[in-house]
VOGU-3710 file (C-alpha; in Angstrom, 3 decimals, decimal comma):
1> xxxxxxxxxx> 75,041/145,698/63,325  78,556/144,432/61,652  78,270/142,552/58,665  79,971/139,380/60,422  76,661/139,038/62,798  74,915/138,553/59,570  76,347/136,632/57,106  77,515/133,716/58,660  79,552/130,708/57,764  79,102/128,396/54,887
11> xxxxxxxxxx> 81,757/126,179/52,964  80,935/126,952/49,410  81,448/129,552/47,436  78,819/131,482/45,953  78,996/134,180/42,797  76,794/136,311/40,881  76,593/137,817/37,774  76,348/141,312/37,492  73,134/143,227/36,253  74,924/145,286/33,431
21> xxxxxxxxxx> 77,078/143,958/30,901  80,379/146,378/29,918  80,124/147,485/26,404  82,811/146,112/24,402  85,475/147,715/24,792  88,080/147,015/21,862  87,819/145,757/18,518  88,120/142,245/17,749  90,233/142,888/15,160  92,674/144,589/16,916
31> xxxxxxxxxx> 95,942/142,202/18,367  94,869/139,809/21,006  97,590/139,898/24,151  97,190/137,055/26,269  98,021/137,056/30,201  99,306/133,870/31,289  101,509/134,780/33,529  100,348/135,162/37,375  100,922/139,345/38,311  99,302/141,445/41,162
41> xxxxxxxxxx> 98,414/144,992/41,017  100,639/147,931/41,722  100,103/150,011/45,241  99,234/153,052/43,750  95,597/152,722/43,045  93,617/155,889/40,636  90,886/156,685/43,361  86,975/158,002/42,524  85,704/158,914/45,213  81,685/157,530/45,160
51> xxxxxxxxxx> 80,584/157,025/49,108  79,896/153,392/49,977  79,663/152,090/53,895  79,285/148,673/55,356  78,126/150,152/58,915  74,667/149,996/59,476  75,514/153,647/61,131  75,752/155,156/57,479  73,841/152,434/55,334  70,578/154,799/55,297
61> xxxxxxxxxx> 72,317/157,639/54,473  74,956/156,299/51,819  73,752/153,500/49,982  70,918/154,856/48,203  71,970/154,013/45,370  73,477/150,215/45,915  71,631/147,640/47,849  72,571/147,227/51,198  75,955/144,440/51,829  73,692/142,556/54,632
71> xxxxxxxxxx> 70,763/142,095/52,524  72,518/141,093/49,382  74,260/138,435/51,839  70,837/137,675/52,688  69,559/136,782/49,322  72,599/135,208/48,906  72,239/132,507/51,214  68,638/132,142/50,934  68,684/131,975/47,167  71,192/129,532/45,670
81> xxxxxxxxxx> 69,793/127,694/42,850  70,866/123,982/41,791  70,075/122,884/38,343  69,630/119,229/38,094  71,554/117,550/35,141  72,225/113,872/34,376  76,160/112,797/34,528  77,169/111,672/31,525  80,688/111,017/30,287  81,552/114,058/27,521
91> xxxxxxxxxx> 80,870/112,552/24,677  84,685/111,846/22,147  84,387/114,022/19,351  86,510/112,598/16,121  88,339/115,420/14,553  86,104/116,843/11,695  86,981/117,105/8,219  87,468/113,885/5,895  90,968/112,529/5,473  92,705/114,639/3,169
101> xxxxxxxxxx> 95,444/112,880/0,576  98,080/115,859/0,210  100,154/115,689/-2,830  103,318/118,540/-2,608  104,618/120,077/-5,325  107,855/122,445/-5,840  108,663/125,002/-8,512  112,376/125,478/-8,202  112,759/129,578/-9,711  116,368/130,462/-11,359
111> xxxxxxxxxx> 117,876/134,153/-10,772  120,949/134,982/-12,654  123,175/134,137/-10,559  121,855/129,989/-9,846  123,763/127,139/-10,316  122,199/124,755/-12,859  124,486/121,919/-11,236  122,945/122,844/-8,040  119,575/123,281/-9,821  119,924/119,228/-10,809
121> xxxxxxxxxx> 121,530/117,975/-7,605  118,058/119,248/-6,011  116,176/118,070/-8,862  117,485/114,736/-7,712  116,792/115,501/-4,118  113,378/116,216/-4,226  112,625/113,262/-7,005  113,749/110,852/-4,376  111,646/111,977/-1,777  109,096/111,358/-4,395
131> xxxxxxxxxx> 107,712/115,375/-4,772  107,031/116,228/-8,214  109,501/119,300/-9,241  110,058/121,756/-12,308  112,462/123,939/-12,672  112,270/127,360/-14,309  113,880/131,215/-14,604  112,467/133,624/-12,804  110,672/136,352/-14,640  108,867/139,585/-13,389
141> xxxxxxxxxx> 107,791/139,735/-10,150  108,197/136,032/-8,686  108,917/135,110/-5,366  108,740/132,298/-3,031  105,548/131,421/-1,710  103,329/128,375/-0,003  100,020/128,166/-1,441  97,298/125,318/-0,874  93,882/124,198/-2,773  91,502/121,609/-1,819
151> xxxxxxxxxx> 88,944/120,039/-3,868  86,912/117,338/-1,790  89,459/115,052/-0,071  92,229/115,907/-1,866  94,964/118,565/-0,813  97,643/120,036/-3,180  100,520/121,670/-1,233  102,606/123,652/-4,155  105,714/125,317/-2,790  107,728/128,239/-4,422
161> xxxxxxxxxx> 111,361/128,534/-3,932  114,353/130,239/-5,118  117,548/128,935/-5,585  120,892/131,259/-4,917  124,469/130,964/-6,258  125,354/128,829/-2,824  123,126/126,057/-3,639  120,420/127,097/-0,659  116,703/127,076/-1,563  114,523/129,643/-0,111
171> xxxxxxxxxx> 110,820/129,416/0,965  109,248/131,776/3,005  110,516/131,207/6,365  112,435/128,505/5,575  116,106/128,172/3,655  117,724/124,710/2,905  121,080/124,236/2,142  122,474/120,879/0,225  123,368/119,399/3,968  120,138/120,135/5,255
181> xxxxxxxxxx> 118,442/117,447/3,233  117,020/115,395/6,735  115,632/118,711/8,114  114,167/118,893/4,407  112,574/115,900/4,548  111,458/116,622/7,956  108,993/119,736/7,078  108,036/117,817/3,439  106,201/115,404/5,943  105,030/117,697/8,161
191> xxxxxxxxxx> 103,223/119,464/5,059  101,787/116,107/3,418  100,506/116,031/7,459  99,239/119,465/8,539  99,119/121,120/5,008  100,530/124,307/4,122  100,302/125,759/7,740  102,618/122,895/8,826  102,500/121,528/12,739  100,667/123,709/15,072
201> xxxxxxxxxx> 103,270/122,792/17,511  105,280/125,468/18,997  103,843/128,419/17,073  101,999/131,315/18,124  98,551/131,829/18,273  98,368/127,729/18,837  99,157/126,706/15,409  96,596/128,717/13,692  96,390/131,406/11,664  95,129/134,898/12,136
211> xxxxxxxxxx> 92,024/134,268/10,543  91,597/131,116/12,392  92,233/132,935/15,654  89,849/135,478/14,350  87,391/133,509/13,898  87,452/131,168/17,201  87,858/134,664/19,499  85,129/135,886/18,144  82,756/132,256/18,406  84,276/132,195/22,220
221> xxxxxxxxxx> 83,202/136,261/22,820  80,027/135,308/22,519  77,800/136,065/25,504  77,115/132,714/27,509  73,180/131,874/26,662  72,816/130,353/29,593  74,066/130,219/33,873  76,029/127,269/33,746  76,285/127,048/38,103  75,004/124,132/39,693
231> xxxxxxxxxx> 75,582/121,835/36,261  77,473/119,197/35,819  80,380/119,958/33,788  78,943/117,849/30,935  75,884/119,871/31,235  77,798/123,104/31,865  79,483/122,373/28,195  76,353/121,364/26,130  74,622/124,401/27,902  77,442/127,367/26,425
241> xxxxxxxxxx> 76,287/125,715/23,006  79,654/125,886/21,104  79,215/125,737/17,385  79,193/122,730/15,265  82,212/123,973/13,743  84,169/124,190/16,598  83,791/120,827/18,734  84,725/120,345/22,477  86,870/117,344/22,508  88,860/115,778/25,747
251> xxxxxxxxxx> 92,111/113,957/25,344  92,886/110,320/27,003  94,311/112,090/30,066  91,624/114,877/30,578  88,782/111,835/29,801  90,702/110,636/32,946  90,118/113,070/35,102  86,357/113,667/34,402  85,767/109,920/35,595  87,009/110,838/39,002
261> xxxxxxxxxx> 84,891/113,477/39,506  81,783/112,998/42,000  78,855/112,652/40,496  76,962/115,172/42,710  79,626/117,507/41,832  78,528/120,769/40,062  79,808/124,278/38,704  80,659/126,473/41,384  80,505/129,447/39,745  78,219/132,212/38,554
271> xxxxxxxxxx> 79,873/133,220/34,793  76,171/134,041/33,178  77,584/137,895/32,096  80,985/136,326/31,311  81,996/135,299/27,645  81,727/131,883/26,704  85,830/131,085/26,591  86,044/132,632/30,034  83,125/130,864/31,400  84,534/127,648/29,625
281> xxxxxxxxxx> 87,899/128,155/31,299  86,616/129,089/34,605  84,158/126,017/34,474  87,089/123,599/33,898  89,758/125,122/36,193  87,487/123,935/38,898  88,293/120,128/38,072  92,046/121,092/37,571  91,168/120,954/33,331  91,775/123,868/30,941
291> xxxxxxxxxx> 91,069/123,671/27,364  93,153/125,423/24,131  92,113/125,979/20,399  93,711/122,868/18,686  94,153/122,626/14,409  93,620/118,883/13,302  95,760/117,542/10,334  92,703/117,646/8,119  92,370/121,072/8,801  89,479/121,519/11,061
301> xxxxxxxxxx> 89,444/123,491/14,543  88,279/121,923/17,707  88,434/123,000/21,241  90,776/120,486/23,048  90,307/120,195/26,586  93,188/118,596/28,442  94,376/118,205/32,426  95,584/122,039/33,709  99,067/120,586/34,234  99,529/119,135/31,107
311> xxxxxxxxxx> 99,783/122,316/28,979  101,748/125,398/29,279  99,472/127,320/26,712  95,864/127,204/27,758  93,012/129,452/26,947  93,374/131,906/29,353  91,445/133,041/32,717  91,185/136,707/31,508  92,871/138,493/29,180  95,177/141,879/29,330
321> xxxxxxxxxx> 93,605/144,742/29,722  93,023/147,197/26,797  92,113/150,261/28,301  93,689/152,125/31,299  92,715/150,547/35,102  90,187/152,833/36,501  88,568/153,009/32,495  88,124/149,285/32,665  86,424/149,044/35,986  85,835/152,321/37,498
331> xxxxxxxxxx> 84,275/151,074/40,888  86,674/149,055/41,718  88,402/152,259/42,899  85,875/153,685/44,094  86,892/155,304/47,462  84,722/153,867/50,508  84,193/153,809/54,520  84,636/150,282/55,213  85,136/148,248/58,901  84,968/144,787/59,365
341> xxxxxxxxxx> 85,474/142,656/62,267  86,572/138,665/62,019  84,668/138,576/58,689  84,895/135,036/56,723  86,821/135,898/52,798  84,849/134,020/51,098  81,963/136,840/52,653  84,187/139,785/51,873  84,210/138,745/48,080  80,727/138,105/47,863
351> xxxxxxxxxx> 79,880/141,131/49,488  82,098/143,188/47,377  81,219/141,797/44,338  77,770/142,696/44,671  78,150/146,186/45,731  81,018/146,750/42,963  79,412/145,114/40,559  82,491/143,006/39,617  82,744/139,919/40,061  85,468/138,438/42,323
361> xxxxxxxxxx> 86,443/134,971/41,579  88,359/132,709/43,566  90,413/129,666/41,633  89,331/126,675/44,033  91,788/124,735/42,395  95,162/126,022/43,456  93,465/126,751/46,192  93,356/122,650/46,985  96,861/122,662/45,331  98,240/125,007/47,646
371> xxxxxxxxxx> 96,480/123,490/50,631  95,052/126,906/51,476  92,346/126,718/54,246  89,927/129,539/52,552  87,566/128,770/55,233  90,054/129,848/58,070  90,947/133,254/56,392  89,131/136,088/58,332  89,350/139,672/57,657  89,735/142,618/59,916
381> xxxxxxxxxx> 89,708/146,055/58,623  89,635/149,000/60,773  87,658/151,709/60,324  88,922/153,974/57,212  88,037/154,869/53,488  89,821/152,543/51,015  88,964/151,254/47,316  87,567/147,951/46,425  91,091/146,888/44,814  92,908/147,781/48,009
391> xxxxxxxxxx> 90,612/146,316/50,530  91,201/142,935/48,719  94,856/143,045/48,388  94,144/143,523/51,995  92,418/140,844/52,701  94,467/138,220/51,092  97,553/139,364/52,502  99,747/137,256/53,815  97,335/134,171/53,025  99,326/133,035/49,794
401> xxxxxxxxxx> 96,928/134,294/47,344  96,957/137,220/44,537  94,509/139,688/42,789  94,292/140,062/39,061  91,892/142,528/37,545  91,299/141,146/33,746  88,386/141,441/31,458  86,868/138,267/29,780  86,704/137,970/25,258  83,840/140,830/25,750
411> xxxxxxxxxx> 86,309/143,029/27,161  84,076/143,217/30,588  86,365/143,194/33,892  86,396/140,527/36,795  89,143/139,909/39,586  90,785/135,982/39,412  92,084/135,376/42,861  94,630/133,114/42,820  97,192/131,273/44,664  100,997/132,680/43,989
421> xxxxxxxxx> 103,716/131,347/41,877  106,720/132,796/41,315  106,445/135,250/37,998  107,575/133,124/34,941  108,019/134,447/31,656  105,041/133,554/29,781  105,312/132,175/25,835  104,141/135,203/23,888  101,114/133,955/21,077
//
């Protein structure tokens, strides 16, 4: 009997979460590369050859040691669970952290070769702006630096510079020549704002630091405590229990958005085994929302959720991998016998998932974007051996969608199916 006389047709789809979590496979310490941009697999696929057949000709014989595909479909169907929760608008988290008062400071350092007119001119400068400054030679081994303190709600900012023969003032990453005074002014603010990190706009890692990054990748690697499918999103949130230090907030626009959506309307998928940023950004890709690690001018973190559109640097839907292909997921090149006959995708992923233990994800919401009919895709495979990787790229051919195999904060692998967009090069963090 051929798996298509079995499974049958349905219009949702269903996942799972695999049995056996990977062990981690990299150090959180080590450099995090993100992968934002949208890339399919290469042809040439490493093979391991492990038996596996859909037929029920060889399933006695071959699948001793994985559950047979029409009796996982099976449970599938007859065991969907749907967790009632109450709909409730996210609740708007202020930023945390008191107001902070931020008082900036300069020490102006000499060499031989400075200019005391130059020295007053900026003396002058930085008086008008109204920043306290003192001027001094430099002795030993000083240099330019940025250094902060905070003592309950107050914040002092004290900047080191140098001053050269030409009049130009050096901090680090930052030089200022007499005409540059606005530009001057400019970052002054920006400190008084953001403190001595400055404006997490337009800087790598989102604004924060490596410690700060540090830190939140290693709150969001955390294994999910709980299946979030079939809760409300609200529910799906409050049930990853985020720390208290590290808030889920929505913005005006994203607020937006979660009052459209139906109020019978629950997580599709099955992330229980995933990490809790995947899961997170999985759970709110499905409403067209993605969320990114956001500093607040007092200084405190905060997860910011916004509409998917409305930010080119979102956390991520799986990350590079670390580790060679076949070392990352080793069954999903597995060589098998497959044939199938007019079977539904959505059924092919399910199935595969199961037997490869990887999960195979679909992203709904380009999916709708795109105007893709998933339901209409049907997959016919002659009868040959293949790898799990190959039969999908496969099965999606030609249907406007792409496979990425990635591996969540844990370092464990799963395949994002997605719709295609031309390659674009992504903003490196």
């Amino acid at each position: 009997m051929r798996i298509s006389e079995q499974v049958g047709n349905y219009s949702r789809p269903l996942f799972w979460s695999h049995q056996a979590a990977y062990d981690l496979l990299y150090s959180r310490e080590r450099d995090i590369t993100c992968s934002c941009g949208t890339v399919g697999l290469s042809d040439s696929e490493l093979l391991e050859r492990v038996p596996f057949y859909c037929s029920s000709k060889d399933m006695n014989s071959q699948l001793k040691k994985s559950a047979s595909v029409l009796v996982l479909l099976t449970l599938l169907l007859t065991g969907i669970s749907t967790l009632p929760a109450q709909v409730t608008f996210p609740k708007q988290e202020k930023p945390k952290g008191a107001p902070l008062k931020t008082e900036v400071t300069v020490t102006l350092l000499l060499t031989r070769d400075s200019s005391a007119l130059y020295a007053q001119e900026w003396g002058r400068t930085f008086r008008d702006l109204g920043i306290s400054i003192r001027t001094r030679r430099s002795v030993l081994d000083d240099k330019s630096a940025i250094d902060e303190n905070v003592r309950g709600t107050l914040r002092e900012v004290r900047l080191t510079g140098t001053l050269d023969r030409n009049g130009v003032i050096q901090f680090p990453g930052r030089k200022f020549a007499r005409s540059d005074v606005a530009r001057l002014k400019e970052w002054l603010n920006e400190l008084k704002t953001f403190g001595a990190q400055g404006s997490p706009e337009s800087k790598p890692l989102w604004g924060l630091s490596n410690e700060q990054f540090k830190k939140i990748f290693a709150d969001l690697s955390e294994a999910s405590p709980a299946n979030i499918q079939g809760l409300t999103l609200d529910a799906a949130i409050r049930k990853l229990e985020f720390p208290g230090s590290l808030p889920v907030r929505f913005d005006i626009d994203a607020q937006k958005r979660f009052s459209q959506i139906p109020a019978n309307e629950t997580i599709d998928y099955d992330v229980g085994k995933l990490a809790k940023g995947t899961a997170l950004a999985i759970a709110l890709k499905q409403y067209g929302l993605a969320f990114y690690p956001s500093r607040t001018p007092s200084g405190a973190l905060e997860l910011l959720v916004t509409p998917w559109e409305a930010t080119e640097t979102p956390w991520p839907i799986g990350w590079e991998l670390k580790l060679s292909r076949n070392k990352t997921a080793p069954r999903y090149f597995e060589l098998i016998p497959v044939e199938l006959t007019n079977v539904p995708l959505r059924d092919v992923l399910l199935a595969a998932s199961k037997a490869s233990g990887i999960p195979m994800l679909l992203d709904e919401y380009e999916v709708r974007q795109k105007k893709i009919d998933i339901d209409e895709i049907k997959v016919n495979v002659s009868k040959k051996r293949t790898t799990w990787g190959i039969l999908i790229r496969d099965a999606i051919g030609g249907t406007g969608l792409i496979r990425k195999l990635v591996i969540d904060e844990r370092g464990q692998p799963f395949v994002w199916i997605t719709a295609f967009e031309p390659r674009v090069q992504s903003p490196k963090r």
